[in-house]
N, C-alpha and C positions, 0 to 999 in steps of 0.2 A: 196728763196729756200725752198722747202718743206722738215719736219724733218722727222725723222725717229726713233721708239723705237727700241732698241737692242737687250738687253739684257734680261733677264726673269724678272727681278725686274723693268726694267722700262717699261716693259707689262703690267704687274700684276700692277703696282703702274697706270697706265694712265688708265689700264681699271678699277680699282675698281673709281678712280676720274668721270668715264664718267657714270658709271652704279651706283650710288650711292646711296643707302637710309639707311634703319634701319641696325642697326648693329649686333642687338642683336636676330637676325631669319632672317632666308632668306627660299626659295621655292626651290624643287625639284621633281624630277619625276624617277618612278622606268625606268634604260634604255628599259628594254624588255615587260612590260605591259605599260606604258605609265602613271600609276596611280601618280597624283603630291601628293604630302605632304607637310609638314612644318619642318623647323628643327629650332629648338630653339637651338642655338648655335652661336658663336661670329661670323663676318663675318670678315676673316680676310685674307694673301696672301694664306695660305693652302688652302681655300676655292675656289679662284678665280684659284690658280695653277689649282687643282683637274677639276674644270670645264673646264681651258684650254685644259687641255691631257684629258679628256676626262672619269674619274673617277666617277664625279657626279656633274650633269649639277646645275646653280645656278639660283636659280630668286628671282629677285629683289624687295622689299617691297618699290615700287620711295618713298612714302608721310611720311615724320617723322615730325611731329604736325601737321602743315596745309606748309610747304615747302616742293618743292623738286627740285631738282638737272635734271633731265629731264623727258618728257611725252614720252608715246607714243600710238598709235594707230593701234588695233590690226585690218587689215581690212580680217578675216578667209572666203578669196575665192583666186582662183587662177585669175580671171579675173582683169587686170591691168587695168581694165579703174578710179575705183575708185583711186586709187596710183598715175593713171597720172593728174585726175582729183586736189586730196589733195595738192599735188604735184605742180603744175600750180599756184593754188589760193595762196599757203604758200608763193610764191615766190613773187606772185604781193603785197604780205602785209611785204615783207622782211623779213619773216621769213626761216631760211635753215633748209632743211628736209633730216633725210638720211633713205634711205629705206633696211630693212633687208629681206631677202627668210625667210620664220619661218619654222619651221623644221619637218611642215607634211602639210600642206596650206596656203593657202595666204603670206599675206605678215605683218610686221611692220613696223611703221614710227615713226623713232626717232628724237626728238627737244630736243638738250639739253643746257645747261644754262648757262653763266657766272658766278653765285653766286645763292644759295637757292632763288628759286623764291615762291611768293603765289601762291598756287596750283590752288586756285580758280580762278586769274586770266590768266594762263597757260589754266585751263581746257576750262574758256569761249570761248576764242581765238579760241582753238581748236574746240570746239560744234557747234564755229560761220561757221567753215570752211568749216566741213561736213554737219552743215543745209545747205548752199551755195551750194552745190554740191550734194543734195540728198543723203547722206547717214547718216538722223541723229543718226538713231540705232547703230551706229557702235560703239562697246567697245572703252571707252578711261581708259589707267592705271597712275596714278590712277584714280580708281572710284570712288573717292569723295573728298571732299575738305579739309577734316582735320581729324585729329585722336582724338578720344575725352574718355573719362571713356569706355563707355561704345563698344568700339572700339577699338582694341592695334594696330592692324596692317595692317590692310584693304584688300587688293589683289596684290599677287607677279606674276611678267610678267618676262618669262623666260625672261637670255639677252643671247646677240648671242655669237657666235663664241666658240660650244659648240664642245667640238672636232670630237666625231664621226658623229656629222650628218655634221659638217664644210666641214668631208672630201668627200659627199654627195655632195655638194654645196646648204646646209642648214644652216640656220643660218647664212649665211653670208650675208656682204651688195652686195648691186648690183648695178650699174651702168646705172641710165639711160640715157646716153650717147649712151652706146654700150649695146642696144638692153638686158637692164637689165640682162646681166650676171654679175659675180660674180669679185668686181676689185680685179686684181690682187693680187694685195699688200693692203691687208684687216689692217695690222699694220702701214701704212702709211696714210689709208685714217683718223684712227682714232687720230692719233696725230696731222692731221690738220683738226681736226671736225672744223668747223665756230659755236661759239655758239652765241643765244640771250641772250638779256638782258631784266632785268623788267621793264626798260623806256620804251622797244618798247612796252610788251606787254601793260603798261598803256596807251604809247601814240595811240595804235592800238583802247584799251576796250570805251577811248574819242573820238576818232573818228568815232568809228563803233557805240557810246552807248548801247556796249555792257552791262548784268545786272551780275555783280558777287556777292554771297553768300558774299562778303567782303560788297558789297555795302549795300545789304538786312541788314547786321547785324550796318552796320551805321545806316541806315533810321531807326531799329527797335529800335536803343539807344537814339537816338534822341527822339520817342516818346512811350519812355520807361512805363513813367509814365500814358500813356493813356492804357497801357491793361498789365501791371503786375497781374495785377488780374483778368484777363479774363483766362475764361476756353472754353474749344471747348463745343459748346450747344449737348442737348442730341442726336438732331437730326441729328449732325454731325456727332458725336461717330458711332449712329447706321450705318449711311451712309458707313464709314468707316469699320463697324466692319464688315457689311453684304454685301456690296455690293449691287448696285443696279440693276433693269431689263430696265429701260428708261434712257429718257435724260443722257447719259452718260458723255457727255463734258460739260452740263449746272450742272451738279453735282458736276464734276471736280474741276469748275469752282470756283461754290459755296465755297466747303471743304476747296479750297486753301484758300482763303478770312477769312477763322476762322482760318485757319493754322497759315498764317501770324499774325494774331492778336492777336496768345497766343504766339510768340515769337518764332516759328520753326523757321529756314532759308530754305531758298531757297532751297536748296542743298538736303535737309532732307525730304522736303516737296513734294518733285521728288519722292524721291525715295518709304515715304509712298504711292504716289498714285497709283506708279506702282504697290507696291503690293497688292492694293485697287481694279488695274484693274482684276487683276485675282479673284479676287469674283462678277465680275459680272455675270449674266445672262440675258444677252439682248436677249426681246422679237422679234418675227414674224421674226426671221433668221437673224437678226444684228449683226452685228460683233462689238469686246469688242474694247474699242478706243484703240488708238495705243499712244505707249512712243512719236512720233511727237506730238500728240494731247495732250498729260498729259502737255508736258514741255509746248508747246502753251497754254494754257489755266490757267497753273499755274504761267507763267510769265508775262499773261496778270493781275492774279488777285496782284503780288506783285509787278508791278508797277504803278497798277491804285490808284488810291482814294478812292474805293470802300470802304463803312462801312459796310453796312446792311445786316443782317444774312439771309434775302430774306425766310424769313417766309410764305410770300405769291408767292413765287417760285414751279410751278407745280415740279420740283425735288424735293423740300424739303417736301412738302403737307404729302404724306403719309408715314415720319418718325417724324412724329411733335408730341412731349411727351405733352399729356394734362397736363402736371404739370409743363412745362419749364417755367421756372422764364422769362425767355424772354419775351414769348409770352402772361404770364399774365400781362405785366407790359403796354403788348400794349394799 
């Protein structure tokens, strides 16, 4: 028999369990300009009430260290082929997905968890499913895989069932059964979510060999003591700092390879490069490589074997510092 929440308290108590992260800020958005902010404030039933009736909508900071309580993916188009596609694949790997209307386009897809999961393993699963299906650009919340110093709270994704737009038939989940309109009984579906667990997604990341940031930082302790002391070579700095005009993927390629070697992760190593790509300027009308090609190339260089700072690499040639200790040692 399927359950049913009641009352206001066992609302409020089952959605803040389903939508759960940091406690100590949460996200919001002015209702009539759209403009989000942050409030630095307790996350508590007030909070979740206020968003139900429709006072002041709540979003969600998922990732508190490197766990969270559920993903999701924000796919911002109206076209349902991607949704049915994510949708389709989530199911042949056992994973249940529930899809919400977002409250000006597209759509979200919620997976949520039995117990704090490693985010980094959640996110792979997930990166795995949209490479699979062609849509690897597609925003996943969270955006990274742990919170660290220099990081408090990473990015909050509104959660649904925000009252004014609910009464829109926004924010709410929808039914791919019956031609993705809005079910019914929105309070019903969520107190029998079907969650995953972190077996599947381990037994999923060994099956598929997938690479998670958890993994990188084992292989990098393991051989810890081979590059503690290694710094990124001059030529990579510059590479990084300026961007380059050529070989864009065999640069990529390259940086990642000294990335991993001073100890970045995975994770980190993504996201310097993206912002790596926007300083390039590719010659004769070339277009700057795409985040498909960053992660391809930087997860070929952290799970290959590769050493060599590829000094004699036509990318590397003309950032080569006549003074690098490297290259006079050759």
């Amino acid at each position: 028999m399927n359950k049913q929440a009641d009352s206001q308290d066992e609302k409020t108590e089952l959605f803040m369990g389903l939508f759960a992260g940091l406690k100590n800020v949460y996200g919001s958005y002015d209702i009539k300009t759209g403009k989000a902010y942050q409030v630095k404030a307790m996350v508590d039933k007030k909070t979740i009430i206020s968003h139900l009736w429709g006072s002041q909508p709540y979003g969600v900071y998922l990732l508190v260290g490197d766990k969270i309580r559920a993903i999701a993916v924000d796919f911002d188009t109206n076209d349902l082929i991607p949704v049915v596609r994510f949708t389709a694949k989530s199911g042949q790997l056992g994973i249940p997905v529930y899809i919400e209307r977002s409250k000006s386009k597209g759509y979200h897809i919620w997976i949520f968890f039995e117990h704090p999961v490693a985010a980094s393993k959640a996110r792979a699963v997930v990166h795995y499913i949209l490479n699979k299906i062609g849509y690897s650009a597609t925003e996943v919340f969270p955006k990274r895989d742990r919170l660290d110093e220099k990081v408090s709270y990473g990015n909050f994704i509104n959660t649904p069932l925000f009252c004014l737009s609910a009464k829109h038939q926004r924010t709410v989940f929808v039914d791919p059964e019956n031609n993705y309109l809005p079910f019914e009984d929105q309070w019903q579906l969520l107190y029998n979510i079907e969650k995953s667990s972190e077996d599947r997604l381990d037994c999923l990341i060994k099956k598929l060999n997938l690479i998670t940031s958890a993994h990188v930082n084992s292989t990098r302790t393991q051989s810890r003591n081979r590059h503690e002391n290694y710094s990124l070579p001059p030529c990579k700095q510059k590479m990084l700092d300026q961007g380059v005009t050529q070989y864009q993927r065999l640069s990529c390629f390259r940086i990642a390879i000294c990335l991993r070697r001073t100890g970045v992760s995975f994770d980190s190593a993504i996201s310097m490069l993206k912002a790596w790509a926007t300083r390039n300027r590719p010659q004769n009308g070339k277009r700057i490589i795409t985040e498909k090609e960053i992660i391809a190339q930087t997860r070929s260089a952290y799970t290959g074997r590769y050493r060599s700072v590829g000094c004699e690499c036509p990318s590397v040639i003309p950032f080569c510092d006549p003074n690098c200790p490297i290259r006079n040692t050759r």
